[in-house]
Kinemage of the C-alpha trace (Angstrom):
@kinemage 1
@onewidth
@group {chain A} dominant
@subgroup {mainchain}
@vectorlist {calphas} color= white
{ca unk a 1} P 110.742 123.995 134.314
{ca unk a 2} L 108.251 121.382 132.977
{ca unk a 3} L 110.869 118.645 130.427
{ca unk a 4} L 110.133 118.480 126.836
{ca unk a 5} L 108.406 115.076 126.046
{ca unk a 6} L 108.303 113.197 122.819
{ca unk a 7} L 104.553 112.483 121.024
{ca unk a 8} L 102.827 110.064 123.170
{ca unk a 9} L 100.157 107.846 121.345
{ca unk a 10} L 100.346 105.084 118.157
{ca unk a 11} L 102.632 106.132 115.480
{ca unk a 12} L 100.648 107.159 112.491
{ca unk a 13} L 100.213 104.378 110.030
{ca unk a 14} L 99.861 104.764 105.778
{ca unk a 15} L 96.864 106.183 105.085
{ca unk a 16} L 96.421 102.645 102.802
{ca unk a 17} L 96.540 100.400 105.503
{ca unk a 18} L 94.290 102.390 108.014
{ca unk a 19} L 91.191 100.377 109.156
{ca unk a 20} L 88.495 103.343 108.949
{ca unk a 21} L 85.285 101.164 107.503
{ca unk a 22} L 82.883 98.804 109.619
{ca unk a 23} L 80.666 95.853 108.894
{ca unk a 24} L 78.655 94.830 111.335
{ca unk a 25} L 77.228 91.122 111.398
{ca unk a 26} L 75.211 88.776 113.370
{ca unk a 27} L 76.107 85.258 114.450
{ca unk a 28} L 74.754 82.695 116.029
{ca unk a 29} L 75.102 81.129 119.299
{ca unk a 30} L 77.258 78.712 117.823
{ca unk a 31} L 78.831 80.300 115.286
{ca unk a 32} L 80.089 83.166 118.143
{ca unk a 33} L 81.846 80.120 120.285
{ca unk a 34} L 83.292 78.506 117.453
{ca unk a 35} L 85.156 82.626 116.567
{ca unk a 36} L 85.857 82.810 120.378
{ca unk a 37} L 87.358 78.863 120.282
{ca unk a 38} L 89.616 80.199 117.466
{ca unk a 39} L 90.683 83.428 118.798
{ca unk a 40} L 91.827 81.493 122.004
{ca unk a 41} L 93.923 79.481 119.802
{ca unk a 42} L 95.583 81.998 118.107
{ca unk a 43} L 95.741 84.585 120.950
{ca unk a 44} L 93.770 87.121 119.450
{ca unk a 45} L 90.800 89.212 120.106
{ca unk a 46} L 88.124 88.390 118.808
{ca unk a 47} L 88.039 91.499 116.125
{ca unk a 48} L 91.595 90.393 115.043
{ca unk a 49} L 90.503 86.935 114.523
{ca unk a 50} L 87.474 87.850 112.685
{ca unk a 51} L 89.374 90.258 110.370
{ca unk a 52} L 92.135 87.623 109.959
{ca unk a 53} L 89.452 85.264 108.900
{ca unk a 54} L 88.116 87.809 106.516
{ca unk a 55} L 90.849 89.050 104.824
{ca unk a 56} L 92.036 85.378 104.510
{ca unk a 57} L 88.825 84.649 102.099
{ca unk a 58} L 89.464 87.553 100.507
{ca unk a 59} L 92.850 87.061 99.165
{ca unk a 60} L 92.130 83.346 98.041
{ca unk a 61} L 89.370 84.794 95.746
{ca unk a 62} L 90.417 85.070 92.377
{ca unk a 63} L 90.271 88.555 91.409
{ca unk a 64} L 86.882 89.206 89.742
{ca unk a 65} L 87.543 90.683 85.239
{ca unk a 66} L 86.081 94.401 86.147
């Protein structure tokens, strides 16, 4: 008899916080070392630090009167 074995895999996440939308963006030469410099320093990849980055500006926007 085979044993009975729990879900394998991530455990769902709110639908609100699920990541499902991409933006895709070039950089330079520079620009790229400078991302990979930072992700180093946080030990990150370099998605993570990008989105960290990003959602960082984001919240120290003031929110727009629409």
């Amino acid at each position: 008899m085979t044993p009975v074995r729990g879900k394998m895999g991530r455990p769902p996440i709110p639908s609100k916080l699920q990541r499902r939308n991409r933006v895709v963006t070039f950089v330079t030469d520079e620009e790229l070392k400078k991302l990979k410099k930072v992700a180093g320093q946080w030990h990150l990849p370099l998605s993570a630090t990008v989105h960290r980055i990003l959602r960082r500006s984001i919240d120290r926007r003031r929110p727009d009167n629409n």
